[in-house]
C-alpha positions as CSV (number, residue, x, y, z in Angstrom):
1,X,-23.3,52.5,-21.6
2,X,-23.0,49.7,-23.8
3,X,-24.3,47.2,-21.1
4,X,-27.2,49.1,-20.4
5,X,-28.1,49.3,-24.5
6,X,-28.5,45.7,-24.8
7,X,-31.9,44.4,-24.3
8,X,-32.2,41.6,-21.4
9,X,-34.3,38.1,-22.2
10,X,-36.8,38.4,-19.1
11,X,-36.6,34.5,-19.4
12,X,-32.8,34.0,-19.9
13,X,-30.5,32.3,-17.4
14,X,-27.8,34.6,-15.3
15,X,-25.5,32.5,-13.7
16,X,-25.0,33.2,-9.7
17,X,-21.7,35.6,-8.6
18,X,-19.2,32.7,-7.8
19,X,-16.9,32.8,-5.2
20,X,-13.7,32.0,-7.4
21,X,-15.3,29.0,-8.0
22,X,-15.5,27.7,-11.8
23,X,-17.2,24.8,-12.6
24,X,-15.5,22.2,-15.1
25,X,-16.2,21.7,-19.2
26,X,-17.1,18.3,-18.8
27,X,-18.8,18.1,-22.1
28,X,-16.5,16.0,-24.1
29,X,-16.6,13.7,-21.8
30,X,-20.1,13.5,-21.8
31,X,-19.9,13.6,-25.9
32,X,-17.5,10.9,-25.9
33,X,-19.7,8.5,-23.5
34,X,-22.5,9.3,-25.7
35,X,-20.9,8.5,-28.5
36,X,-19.6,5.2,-26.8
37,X,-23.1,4.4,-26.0
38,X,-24.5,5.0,-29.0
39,X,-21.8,2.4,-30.9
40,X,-22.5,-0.6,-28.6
41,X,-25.8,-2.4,-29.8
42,X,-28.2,-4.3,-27.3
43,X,-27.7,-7.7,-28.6
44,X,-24.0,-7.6,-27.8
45,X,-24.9,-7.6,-23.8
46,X,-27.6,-10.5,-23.8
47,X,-26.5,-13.7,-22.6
48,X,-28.0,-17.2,-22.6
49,X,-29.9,-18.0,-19.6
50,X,-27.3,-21.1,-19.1
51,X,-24.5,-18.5,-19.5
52,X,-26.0,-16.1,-16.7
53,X,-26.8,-19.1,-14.4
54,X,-22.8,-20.5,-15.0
55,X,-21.5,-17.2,-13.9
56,X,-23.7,-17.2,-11.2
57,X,-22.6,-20.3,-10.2
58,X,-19.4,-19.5,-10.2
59,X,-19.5,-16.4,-8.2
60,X,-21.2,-18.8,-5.6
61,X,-18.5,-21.1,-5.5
62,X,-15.6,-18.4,-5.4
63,X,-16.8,-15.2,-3.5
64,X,-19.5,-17.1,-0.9
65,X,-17.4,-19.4,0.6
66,X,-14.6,-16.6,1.3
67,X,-17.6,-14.2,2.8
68,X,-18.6,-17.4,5.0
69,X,-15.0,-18.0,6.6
70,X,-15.5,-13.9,7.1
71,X,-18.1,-14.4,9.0
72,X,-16.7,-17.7,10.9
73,X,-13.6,-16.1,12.0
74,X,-15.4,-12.9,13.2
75,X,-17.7,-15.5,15.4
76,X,-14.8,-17.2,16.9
77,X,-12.8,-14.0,17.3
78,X,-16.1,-13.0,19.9
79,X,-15.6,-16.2,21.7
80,X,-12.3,-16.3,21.7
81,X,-12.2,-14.2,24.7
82,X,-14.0,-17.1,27.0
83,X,-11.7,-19.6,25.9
84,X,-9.0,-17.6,26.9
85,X,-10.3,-16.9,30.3
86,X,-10.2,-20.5,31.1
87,X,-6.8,-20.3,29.7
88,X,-5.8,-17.8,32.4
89,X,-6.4,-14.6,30.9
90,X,-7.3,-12.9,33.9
91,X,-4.0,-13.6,36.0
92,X,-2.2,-13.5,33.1
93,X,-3.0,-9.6,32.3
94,X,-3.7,-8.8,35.4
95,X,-7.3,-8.5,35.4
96,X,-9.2,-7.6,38.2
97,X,-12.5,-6.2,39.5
98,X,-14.8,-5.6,35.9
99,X,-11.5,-5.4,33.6
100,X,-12.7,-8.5,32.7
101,X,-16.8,-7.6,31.4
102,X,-15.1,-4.7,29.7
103,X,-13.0,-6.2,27.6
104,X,-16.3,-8.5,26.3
105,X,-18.4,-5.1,26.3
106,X,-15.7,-2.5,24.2
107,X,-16.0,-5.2,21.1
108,X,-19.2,-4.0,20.5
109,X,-19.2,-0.5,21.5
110,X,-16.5,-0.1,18.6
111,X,-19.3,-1.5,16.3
112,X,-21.4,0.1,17.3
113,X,-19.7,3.4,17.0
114,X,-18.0,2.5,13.9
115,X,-21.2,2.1,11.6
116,X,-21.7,5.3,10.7
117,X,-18.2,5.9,9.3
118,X,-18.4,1.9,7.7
119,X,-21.6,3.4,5.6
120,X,-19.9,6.3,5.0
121,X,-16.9,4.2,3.8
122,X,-19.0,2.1,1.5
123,X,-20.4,5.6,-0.3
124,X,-17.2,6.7,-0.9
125,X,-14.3,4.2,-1.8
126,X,-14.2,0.7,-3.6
127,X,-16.1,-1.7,-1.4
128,X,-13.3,-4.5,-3.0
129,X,-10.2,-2.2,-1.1
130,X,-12.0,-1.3,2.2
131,X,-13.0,-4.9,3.1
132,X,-9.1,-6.2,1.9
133,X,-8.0,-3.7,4.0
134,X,-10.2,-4.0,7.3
135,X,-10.0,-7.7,6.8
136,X,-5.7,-7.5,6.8
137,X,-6.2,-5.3,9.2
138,X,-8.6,-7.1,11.8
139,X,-6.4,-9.9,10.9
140,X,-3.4,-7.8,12.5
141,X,-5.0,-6.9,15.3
142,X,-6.0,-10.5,16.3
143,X,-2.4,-11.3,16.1
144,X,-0.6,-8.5,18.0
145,X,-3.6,-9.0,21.1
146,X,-1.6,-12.1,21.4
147,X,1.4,-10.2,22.6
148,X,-0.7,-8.0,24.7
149,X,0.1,-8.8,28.6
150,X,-2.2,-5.4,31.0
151,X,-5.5,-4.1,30.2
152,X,-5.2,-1.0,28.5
153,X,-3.5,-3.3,25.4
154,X,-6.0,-5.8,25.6
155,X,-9.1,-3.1,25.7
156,X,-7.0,-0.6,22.8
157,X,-6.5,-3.8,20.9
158,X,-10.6,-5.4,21.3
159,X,-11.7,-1.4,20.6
160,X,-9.9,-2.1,16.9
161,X,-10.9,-5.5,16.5
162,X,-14.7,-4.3,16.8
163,X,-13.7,-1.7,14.2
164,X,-12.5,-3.7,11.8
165,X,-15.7,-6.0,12.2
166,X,-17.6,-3.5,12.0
167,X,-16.7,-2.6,8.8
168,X,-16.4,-6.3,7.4
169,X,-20.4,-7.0,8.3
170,X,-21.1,-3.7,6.7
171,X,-19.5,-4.1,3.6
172,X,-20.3,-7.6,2.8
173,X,-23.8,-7.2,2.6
174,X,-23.6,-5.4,-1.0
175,X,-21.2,-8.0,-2.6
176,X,-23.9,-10.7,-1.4
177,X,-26.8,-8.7,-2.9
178,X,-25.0,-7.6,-6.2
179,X,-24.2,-11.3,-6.5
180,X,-27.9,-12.5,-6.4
181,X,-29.2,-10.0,-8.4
């Protein structure tokens, strides 16, 4: 009876029946970033436009020339697999009838395939881990194919190598932008 006594705000809030669900106090953190970004003045950020255009400079010489040996290896890891044909891949493995197209073609289907889940990636973890990882990774991969000898190997092993790359062109294109910006 008490309840219905009270008089109800026609304007006031109610909050929606939760399903066991309660959503966090995260106030003081929000009081204690406010209160961080209320301490730090502007003129402590500003730099010098020879400052900026050193750091700059230095993020081109470190960062850019690792991204462009990414990039290099991935190209000669895509041709790698017509110099080895004149090598003797095909007798070697045991390749016959269009063994051989697939094993140029599933490189990149895996990219293809693997996009989605590369943006999704690049959402959702530290760009820095992900391309250390599928870099190491891809890295792997090139090596073990070496001790591939049948088909199945070879095609499992291309599948990840197109994976791996997949995720390396994706993820390298924010590092380059956030550096030039």
């Amino acid at each position: 009876m008490a309840n219905a006594d009270k008089k109800r705000d026609p304007d006031a809030i109610v909050p929606a029946p939760s399903n066991d669900y309660t959503v966090p106090d995260l106030s003081h953190k929000r009081d204690k970033a406010a209160g961080f970004l209320a301490t730090v003045s502007e003129d402590v950020t500003s730099f010098s436009y020879e400052e900026e255009k050193s750091v700059l400079r230095k993020i081109d010489m470190r960062v850019l020339p690792i991204i462009l040996l990414a990039y290099f290896f991935q190209q000669l890891d895509k041709s790698s697999l017509s110099y080895v044909s004149i090598f003797g891949l095909s007798e070697d493995a045991h390749l016959h009838g269009q063994q051989y197209s697939w094993l140029g073609s599933v490189l990149y289907l895996a990219q293809l395939v693997m996009q989605p889940l590369a943006a999704f990636l690049l959402v959702k973890l530290p760009t820095g881990k992900i391309i250390a990882a599928a870099i190491f990774l891809w890295g792997s991969s090139l090596t073990i194919m070496a001790a591939c000898t049948n088909f199945p190997s070879l095609l499992g092993l291309r599948y990840c190598l197109g994976t791996f790359e997949a995720m390396i062109g994706k993820l390298l294109i924010p590092i380059t932008s956030a550096a030039k910006c």
